[in-house]
Structures are given as C-alpha cells and as structure tokens.
C-alpha positions in Angstrom: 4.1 24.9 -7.6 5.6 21.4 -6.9 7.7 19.4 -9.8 4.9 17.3 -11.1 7.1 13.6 -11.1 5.9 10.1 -10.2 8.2 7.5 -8.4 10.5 5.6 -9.7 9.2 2.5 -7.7 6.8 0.0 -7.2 4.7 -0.4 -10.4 6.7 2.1 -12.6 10.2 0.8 -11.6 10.2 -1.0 -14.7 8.5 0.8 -16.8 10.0 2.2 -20.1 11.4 6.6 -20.2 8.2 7.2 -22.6 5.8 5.7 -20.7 7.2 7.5 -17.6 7.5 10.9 -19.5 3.3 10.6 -21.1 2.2 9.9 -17.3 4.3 12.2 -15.9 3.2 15.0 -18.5 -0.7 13.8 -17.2 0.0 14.0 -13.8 -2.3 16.5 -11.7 -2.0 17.5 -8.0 -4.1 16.8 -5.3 -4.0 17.8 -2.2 -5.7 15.9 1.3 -6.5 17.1 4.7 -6.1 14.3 8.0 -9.0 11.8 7.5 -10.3 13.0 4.8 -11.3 10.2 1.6 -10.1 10.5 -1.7 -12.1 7.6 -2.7 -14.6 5.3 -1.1 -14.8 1.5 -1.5 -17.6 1.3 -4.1 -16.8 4.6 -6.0 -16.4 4.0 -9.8 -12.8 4.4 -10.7 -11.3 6.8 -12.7 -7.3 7.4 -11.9 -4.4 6.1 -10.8 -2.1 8.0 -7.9 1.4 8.7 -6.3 2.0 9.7 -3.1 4.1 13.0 -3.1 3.8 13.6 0.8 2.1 12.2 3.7 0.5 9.0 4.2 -2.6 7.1 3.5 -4.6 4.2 4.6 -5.9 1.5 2.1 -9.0 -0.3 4.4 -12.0 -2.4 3.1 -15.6 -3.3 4.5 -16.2 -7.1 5.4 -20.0 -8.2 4.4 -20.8 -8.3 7.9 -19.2 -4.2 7.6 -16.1 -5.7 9.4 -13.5 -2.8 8.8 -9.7 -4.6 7.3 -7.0 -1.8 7.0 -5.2 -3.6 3.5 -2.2 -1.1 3.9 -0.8 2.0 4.4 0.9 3.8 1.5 3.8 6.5 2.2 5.3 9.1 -0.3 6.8 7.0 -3.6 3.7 4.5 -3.4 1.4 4.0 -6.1 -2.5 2.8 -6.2 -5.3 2.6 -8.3 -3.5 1.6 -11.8 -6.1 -0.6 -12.4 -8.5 2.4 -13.0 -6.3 3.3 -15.9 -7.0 -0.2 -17.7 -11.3 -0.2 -16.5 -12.5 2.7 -15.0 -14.6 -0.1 -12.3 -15.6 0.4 -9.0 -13.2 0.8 -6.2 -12.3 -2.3 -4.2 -11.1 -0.4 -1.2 -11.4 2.8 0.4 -8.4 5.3 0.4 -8.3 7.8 3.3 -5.4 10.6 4.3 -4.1 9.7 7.7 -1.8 13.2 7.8 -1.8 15.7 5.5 -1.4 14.9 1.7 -0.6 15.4 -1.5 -0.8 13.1 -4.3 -0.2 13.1 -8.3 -3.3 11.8 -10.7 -3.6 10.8 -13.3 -7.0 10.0 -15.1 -7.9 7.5 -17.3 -9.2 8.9 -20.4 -6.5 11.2 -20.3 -3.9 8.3 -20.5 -6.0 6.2 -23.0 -6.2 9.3 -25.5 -2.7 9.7 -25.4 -2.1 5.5 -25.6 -3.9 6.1 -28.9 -1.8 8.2 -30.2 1.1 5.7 -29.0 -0.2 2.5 -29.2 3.2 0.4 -28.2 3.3 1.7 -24.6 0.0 -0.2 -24.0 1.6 -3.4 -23.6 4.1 -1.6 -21.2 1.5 -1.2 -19.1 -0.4 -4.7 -19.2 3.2 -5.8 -17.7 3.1 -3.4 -15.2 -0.4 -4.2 -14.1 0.3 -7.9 -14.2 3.2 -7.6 -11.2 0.8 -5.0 -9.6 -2.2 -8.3 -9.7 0.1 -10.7 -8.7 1.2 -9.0 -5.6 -2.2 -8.1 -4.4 -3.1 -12.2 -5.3 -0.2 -13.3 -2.9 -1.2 -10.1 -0.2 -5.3 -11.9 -0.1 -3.7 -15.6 0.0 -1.6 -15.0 2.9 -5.1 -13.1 4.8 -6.4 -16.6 4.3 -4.3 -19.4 5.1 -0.9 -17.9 7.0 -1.6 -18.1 11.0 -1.7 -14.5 12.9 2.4 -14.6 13.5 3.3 -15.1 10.1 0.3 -12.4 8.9 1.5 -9.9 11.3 5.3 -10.3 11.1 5.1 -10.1 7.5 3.1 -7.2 7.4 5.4 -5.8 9.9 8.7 -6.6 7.4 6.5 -4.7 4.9 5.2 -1.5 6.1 8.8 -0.5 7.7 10.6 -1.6 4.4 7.9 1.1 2.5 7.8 3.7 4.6 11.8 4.2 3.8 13.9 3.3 6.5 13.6 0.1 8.0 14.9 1.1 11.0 12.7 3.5 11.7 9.9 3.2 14.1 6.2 2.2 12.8 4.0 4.6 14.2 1.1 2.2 14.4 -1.2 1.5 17.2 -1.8 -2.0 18.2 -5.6 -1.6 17.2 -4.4 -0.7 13.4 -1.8 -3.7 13.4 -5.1 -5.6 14.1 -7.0 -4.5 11.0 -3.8 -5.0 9.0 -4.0 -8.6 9.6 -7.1 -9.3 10.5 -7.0 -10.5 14.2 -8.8 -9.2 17.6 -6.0 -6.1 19.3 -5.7 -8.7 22.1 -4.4 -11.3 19.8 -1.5 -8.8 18.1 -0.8 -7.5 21.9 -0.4 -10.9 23.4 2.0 -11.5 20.2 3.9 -8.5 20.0 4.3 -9.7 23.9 6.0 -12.7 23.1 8.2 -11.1 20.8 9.0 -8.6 22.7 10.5 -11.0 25.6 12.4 -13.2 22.8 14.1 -9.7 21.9 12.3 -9.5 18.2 10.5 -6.0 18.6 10.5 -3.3 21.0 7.0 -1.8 21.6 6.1 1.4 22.8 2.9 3.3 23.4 3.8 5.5 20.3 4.4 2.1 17.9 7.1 -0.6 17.3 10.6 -1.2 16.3 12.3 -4.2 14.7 14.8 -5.2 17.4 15.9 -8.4 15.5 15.1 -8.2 11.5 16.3 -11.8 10.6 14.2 -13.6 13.8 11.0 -11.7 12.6 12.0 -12.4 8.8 12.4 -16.4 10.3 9.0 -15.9 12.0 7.5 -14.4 8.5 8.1 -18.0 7.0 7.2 -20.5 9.5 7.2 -23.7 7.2 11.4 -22.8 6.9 11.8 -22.9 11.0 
C-alpha cells in the first residue's frame, strides 16, 4: 500500500505541520480508470483531493451545455477544498484523463477532528481564501482578456503545473480550445502565428514553449 501523504504545494504550501499531519492522517485512496468521473458538475460535495498519479481534467457545462475544460490537474494538485468548509454542490466536473490515483479526504471526517482542535480552523479559512482568490482572477481573465492573452497564459500555466516547464504539453488543439474558451480554428490560426515568430513549436502530439519570456510578454498585453 502507497505512503498516504498530500503535497506540499498549492493550497497546503502554507499551511501549518498540524494541520498537514490531521489531513494527512484522514487521507484515503482512490483510485480512477481513463475517463472515468470522480465527480460530476452538480454532485453535492463531500471531500477535498490530491493527485498522487496521473492526471485529470476540471471541465464545466455552459447554460446553452457548452462544454469549458477549467484545467487540468497533474500529481501534487489539489481540488475540491471548498467541500471541506460546505459540503455544496460541485461547480465543475472532475474526470481521469489516464489512470489515477488520488488521496481524500472527507468532510465530516476533518470537521470532527477540527472539533477537537479548534485553532487549525482558521488555518484553513487562510488557505481557502488564496484558493478563492485564484479561481476569482482564473473567471476574470475568461471574461475580459482577448484569446492571445487567455491562451498564452493558460499555456504559461499548465506547463509550469505539470512539473517541468520544458516539457512538452500533450494537449490537442481542440482541448487548448475549451481551456480558453475560443473555436479550435481560432487557437490553430494563433498557435500559427506564434509558431512563425519562433514562440512555440507545435506538433501533432502537442506544443512546446520555444521562447518563455515572448509568450510571458504576450500573457500581458497592456505591458507591450
């Protein structure tokens, strides 16, 4: 059986050795087959997760059942901690895109034990609070950012989280699209561009970041 630890990143980075120890000690494993859900958009909420290994996909439905892939989340990333605070309905839809395994840990379990310990809850209003501010920015940029700025941001992200930078984002062009919410033929004819200014290097199998600080200049446009 696997060491049951959580990452030391993201949301629990700061977080204080006892609060890390009680969720650690709550920490249960799951394990995920390709494409298969661990929870659907609308689901009520009752855990919070850590990717051990593999990868998963965070999408959303539109109104108009518009599918938006939100992000992808690699081993070390962390979701759901709002179920741990109000055990709501799910705002997106979390589905394996290899195979999986993930630690949880449930919300009553972590509310008994905060009980018990009542200092570590304001540890983790702290945590929560970075954790709500990021998602704020992540929705603020869907709205007013144009495409290039959306997608070379998202870019900058999703190949600084999965662990090296430098390595290759195994994405199709279609799943770029749902990132940022744009039509495939509006990423391709950008990642075009790009590619002819020397800023990416696209394959049939992904991307790679050919020039970081020309896309990091093209993730802020109001600075060129």
């Amino acid at each position: 059986m696997s060491k049951r630890v959580l990452p030391q990143t993201g949301f629990l980075s700061a977080a204080s050795a006892e609060l890390k120890a009680m969720l650690n000690a709550l920490a249960t494993e799951v394990s995920l087959a390709p494409q298969e859900v661990l929870f659907q958009q609308g689901d009520t909420g009752d855990a919070f997760y850590a990717v051990q290994s593999g990868q998963l996909e965070v999408s959303v439905l539109s109104q108009d059942g518009r599918r938006l892939v939100l992000a992808m989340v690699w081993p070390g990333g962390l979701f759901g901690e709002i179920a741990l605070f109000d055990p709501g309905v799910r705002t997106a839809t979390l589905t394996a895109v290899a195979p999986s395994k993930v630690l949880r840990v449930r919300n009553a379990d972590v509310l008994a034990e905060i009980r018990k310990a009542p200092d570590l809850a304001v540890d983790m209003i702290l945590l929560a609070g970075q954790r709500m501010r990021a998602m704020n920015q992540q929705y603020s940029e869907q709205v007013f950012l144009p495409l290039p700025a959306r997608l070379a941001r998202k870019v900058l992200m999703l190949t600084t989280e999965q662990g090296d930078p430098d390595r290759p984002l195994k994405l199709s062009q279609s799943q770029l699209a749902e990132f940022v919410g744009a039509t495939r033929e509006a990423v391709s004819k950008t990642l075009s561009e790009w590619r002819k200014l020397g800023v990416v290097e696209v394959s049939r199998g992904g991307l790679a970041i050919a020039d970081r600080p020309a896309l990091e200049a093209l993730a802020e446009p109001d600075r060129i």
